[in-house]
C-alpha positions in Angstrom: 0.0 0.0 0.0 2.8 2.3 0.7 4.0 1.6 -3.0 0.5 2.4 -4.2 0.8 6.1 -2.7 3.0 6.6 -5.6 -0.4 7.1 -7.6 0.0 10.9 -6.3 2.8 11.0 -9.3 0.6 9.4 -12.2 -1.7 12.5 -11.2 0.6 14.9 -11.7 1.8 13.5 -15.4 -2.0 13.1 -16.3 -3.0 17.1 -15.5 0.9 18.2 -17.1 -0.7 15.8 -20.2 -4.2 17.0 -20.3 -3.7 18.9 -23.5 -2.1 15.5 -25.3 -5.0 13.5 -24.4 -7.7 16.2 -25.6 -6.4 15.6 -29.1 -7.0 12.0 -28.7 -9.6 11.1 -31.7 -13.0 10.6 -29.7 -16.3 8.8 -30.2 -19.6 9.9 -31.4 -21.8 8.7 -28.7 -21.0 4.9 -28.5 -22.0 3.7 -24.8 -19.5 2.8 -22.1 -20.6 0.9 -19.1 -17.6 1.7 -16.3 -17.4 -0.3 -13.7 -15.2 0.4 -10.7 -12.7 -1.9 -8.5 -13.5 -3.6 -5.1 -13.8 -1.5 -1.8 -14.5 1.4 -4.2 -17.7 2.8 -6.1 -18.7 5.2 -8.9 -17.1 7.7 -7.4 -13.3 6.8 -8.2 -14.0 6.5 -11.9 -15.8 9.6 -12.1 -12.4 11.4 -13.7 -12.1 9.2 -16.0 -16.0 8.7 -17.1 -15.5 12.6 -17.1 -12.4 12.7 -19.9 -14.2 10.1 -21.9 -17.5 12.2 -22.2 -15.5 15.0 -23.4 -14.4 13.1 -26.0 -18.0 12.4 -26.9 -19.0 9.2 -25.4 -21.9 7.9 -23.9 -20.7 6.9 -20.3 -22.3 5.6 -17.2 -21.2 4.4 -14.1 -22.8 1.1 -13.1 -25.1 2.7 -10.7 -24.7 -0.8 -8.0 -23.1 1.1 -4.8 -20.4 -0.3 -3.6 -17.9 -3.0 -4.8 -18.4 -5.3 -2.1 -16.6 -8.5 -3.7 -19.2 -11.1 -3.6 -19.1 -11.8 -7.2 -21.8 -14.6 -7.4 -24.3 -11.8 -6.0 -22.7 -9.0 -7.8 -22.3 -10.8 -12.0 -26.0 -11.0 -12.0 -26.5 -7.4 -11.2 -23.8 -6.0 -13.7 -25.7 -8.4 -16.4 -28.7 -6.7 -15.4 -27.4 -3.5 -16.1 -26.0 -4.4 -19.5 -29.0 -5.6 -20.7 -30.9 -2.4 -19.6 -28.5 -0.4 -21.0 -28.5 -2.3 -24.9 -32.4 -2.3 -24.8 -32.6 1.3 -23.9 -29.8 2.5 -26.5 -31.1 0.3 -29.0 -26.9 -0.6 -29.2 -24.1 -3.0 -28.2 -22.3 -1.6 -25.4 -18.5 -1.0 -24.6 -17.5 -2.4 -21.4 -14.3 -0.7 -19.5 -13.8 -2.2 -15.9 -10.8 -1.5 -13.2 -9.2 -4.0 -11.3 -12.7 -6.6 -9.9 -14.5 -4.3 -12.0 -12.9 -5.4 -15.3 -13.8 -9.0 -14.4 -17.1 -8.6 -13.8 -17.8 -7.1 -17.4 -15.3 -9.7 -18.6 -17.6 -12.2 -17.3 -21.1 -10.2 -18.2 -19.7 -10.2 -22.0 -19.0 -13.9 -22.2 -23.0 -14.5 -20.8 -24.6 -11.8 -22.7 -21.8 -11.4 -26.0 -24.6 -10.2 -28.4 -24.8 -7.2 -26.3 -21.2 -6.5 -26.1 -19.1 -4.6 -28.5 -15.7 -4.6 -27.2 -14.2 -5.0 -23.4 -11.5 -3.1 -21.4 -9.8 -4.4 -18.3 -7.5 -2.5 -16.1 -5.5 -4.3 -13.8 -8.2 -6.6 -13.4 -7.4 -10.3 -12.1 -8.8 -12.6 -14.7 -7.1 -15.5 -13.9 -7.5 -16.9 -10.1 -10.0 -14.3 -8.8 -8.4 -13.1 -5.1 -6.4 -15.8 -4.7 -3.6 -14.0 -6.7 -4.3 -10.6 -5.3 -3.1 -8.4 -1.9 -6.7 -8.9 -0.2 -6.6 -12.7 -0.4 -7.1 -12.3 3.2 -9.8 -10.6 3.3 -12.0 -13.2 1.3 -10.5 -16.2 3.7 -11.4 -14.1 6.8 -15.0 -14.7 5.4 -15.0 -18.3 4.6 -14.1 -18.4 1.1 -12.2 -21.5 -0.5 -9.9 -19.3 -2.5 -8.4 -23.2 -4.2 -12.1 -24.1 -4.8 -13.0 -20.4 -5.8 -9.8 -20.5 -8.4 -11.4 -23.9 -9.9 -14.9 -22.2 -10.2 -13.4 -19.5 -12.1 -11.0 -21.6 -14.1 -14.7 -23.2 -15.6 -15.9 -20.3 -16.9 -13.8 -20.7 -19.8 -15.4 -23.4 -20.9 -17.8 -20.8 -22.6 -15.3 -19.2 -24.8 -14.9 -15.2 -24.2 -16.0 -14.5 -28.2 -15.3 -10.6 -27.9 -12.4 -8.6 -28.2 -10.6 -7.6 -25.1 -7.8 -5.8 -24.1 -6.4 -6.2 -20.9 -3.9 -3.6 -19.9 -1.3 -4.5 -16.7 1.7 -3.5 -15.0 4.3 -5.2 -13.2 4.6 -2.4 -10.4 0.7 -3.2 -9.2 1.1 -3.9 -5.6 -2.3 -5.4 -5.4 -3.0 -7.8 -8.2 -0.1 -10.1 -9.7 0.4 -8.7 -12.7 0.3 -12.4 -14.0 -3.0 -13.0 -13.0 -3.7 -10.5 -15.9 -2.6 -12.5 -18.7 -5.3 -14.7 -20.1 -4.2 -17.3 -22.3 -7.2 -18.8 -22.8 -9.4 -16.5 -24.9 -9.1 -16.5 -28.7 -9.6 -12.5 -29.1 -7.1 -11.0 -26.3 -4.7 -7.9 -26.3 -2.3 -7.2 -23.2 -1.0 -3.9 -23.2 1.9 -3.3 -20.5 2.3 0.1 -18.9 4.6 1.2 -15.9 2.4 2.5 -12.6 0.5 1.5 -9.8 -2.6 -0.2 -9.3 -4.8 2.7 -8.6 -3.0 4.8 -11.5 -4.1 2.0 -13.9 -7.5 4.6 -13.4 -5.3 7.5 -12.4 -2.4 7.7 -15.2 -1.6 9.2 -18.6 -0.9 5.7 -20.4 -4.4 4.2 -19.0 -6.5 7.2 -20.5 -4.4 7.2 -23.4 -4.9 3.9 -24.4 -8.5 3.7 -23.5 -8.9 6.4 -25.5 -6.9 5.1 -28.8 -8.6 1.8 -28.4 -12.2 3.1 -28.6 -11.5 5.3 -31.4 -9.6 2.1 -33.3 -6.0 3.5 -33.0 -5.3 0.4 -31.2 -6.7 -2.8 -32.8 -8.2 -5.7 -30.9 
């Protein structure tokens, strides 16, 4: 966590950079569904939901409170929210989730892929769920059979994840193994590397800049 305070630097390169990013290409009002990390809500991605507006996309938080981190209780409800969301644009919807975040649309576009037009993960453990990540602790301090949990999620690619994704990491994240990241399983997967924290994975210049060239196609999936 201490290393994670180094966030306060990513902040300072994104406001020096602000005038780079505003000539990033932007959308035309395709919709984003943002979902935020766990222990965190709405309210941290609000900079970024803010940036990517500007640039002329249709953005919403996922409106759910809190990430709590029960993810059997939580998928449903982010699947929920999808669906709502393609019915009421009359649109397939681009998913962008941070750290437990990113899973959780990871997993809602591999139930409900015909609503789904591309996915973004930042920092977002794909591959072990907790067991891999700095709160491990947390979830056995409730119970949780983070072995068993690991096999559970380990089945869910038996349903192949048929849209693209990029999945953007660094190996200075103190709180998810940057390993954990890599998914080697789905047919239609970018990684993108990029140097800070965990929290500036939502916080730096590279992590807007490359959401931002990947929605408007500058980066191919």
């Amino acid at each position: 966590m201490l290393m994670e305070s180094l966030t306060i630097l990513d902040l300072g390169g994104l406001v020096w950079k602000i005038p780079e990013l505003g000539k990033i290409p932007g959308g035309n009002g395709e919709t984003i569904l943002f979902a935020p990390g766990f222990g965190t809500d709405d309210s941290i991605t609000f900079p970024f939901r803010k940036y990517l507006t500007y640039l002329g996309y249709d953005v919403h938080g996922w409106e759910l409170g809190n990430n709590h981190g029960n993810v059997p209780r939580l998928l449903p409800k982010v699947c929920k929210r999808l669906k709502e969301l393609a019915i009421q644009k009359q649109k397939k919807i681009n998913l962008l989730g941070w750290s437990l975040g990113g899973y959780l649309v990871r997993e809602a576009a591999r139930d409900y892929p015909e609503l789904v037009n591309l996915v973004i993960t930042l920092g977002s453990p794909v591959i072990g769920g907790p067991k891999y990540t700095s709160i491990k602790e947390i979830y056995r301090s409730k119970g949780v059979d983070l072995d068993l949990l690991e096999k559970e999620i380990d089945k869910r690619y038996n349903t192949p994840l048929s849209v693209p994704v990029l999945s953007v990491y660094s190996k200075q994240d103190n709180i998810v193994a940057w390993q954990a990241c890599i998914d080697s399983y789905s047919p239609r997967v970018r990684h993108i590397k990029v140097s800070t924290t965990h929290l500036g994975l939502i916080f730096s210049y590279e992590s807007y800049s490359i959401v931002a060239q990947t929605l408007a196609g500058k980066i191919q999936l």
